[in-house]
Every structure is written in C-alpha cells, then in structure tokens.
C-alpha positions in Angstrom: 42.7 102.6 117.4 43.2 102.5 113.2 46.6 104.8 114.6 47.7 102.3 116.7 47.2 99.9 114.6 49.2 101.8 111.5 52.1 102.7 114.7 52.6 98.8 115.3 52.5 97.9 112.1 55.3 100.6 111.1 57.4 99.5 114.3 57.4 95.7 113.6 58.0 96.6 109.9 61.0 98.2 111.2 62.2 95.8 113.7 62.4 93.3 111.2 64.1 95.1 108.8 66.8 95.7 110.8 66.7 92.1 112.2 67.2 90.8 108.5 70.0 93.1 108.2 71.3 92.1 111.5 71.4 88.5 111.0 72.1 88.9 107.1 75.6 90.6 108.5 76.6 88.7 111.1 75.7 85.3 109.3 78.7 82.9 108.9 77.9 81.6 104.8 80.9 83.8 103.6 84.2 84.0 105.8 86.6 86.1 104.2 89.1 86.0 106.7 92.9 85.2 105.8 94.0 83.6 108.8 94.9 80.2 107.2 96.6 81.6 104.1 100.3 80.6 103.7 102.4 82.5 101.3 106.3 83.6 100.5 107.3 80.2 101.5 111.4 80.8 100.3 113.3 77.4 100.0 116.8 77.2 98.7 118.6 73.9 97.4 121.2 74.4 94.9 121.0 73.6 91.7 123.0 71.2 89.9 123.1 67.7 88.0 121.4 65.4 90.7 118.6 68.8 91.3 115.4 67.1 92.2 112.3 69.3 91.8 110.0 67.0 94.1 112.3 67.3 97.6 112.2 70.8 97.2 108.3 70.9 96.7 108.1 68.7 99.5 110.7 70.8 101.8 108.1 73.7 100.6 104.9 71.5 102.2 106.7 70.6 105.0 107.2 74.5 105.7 104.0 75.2 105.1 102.1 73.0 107.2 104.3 73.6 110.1 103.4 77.1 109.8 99.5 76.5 109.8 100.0 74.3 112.6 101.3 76.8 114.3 98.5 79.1 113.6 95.8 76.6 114.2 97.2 74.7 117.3 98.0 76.1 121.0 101.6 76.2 122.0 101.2 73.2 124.3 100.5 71.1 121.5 102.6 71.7 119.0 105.6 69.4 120.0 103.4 66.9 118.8 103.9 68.0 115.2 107.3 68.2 115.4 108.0 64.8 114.0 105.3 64.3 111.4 106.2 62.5 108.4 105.6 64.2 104.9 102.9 61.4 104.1 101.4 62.2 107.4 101.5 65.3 106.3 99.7 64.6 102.9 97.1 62.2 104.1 95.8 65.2 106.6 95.6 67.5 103.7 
C-alpha cells in the first residue's frame, strides 16, 4: 500500500509538471509573431523649392496601412478601404 501510495504520488507529481510546462508554452502572454510588422516602405517625391516633408510622410502612412489592411482583412473586403481618407486613416491608428 505505502508503494502505491509513493507510485501515485510520483505520477501526479509528473503529470503536473508537464501540464505546467504544457500550458506555460502554449500560453498566449507573449506573441512574438511578426505578422503585422510593416517595413521598407520606399516613397519617391522629388526634391525641390516647394518639397513638403509632411505629404511624403503621409504618402508613407497611406502605404503602410493599405498594406496591413491587406494582411489583416479578407479579399472580399478590402474594396472598402480603397477610399479611406488619411484622417480616417489616423483616427483608426
């Protein structure tokens, strides 16, 4: 009986080791996925006496947020983004 006892005691000791792990490696706390991480965003304007920094910034956002749109939203839906206005745009961010 004091076997048994020691057995069970070992196997739940066990169990719940490995369920802490379990559950300590599949919990969602941390995500460290990259999926809605824009980058290289390239945008040209040329440069000369009436060059304003803020369009091209903006021209930048607007880029950028049609591209996480597109990551974030199902094909169906995106034609309603299409015509979003840049303040639109900056009150959902």
């Amino acid at each position: 009986m004091l076997i048994f006892k020691k057995k069970l005691y070992f196997y739940l000791y066990i169990f719940f080791l490995i369920f802490v792990l379990i559950i300590n490696e599949f919990s969602t706390n941390k995500a460290y996925s990259k999926n809605f991480i824009i980058s290289d965003i390239e945008v040209e304007e040329k440069y000369d006496l009436n060059f304003n920094k803020s369009k091209v910034i903006d021209k930048g956002f607007i880029q950028a947020f049609k591209i996480l749109i597109y990551k974030m939203v199902e094909k169906k839906d995106r034609s309603k983004f299409k015509n979003i206005s840049l303040k639109q745009i900056k009150s959902l961010i």
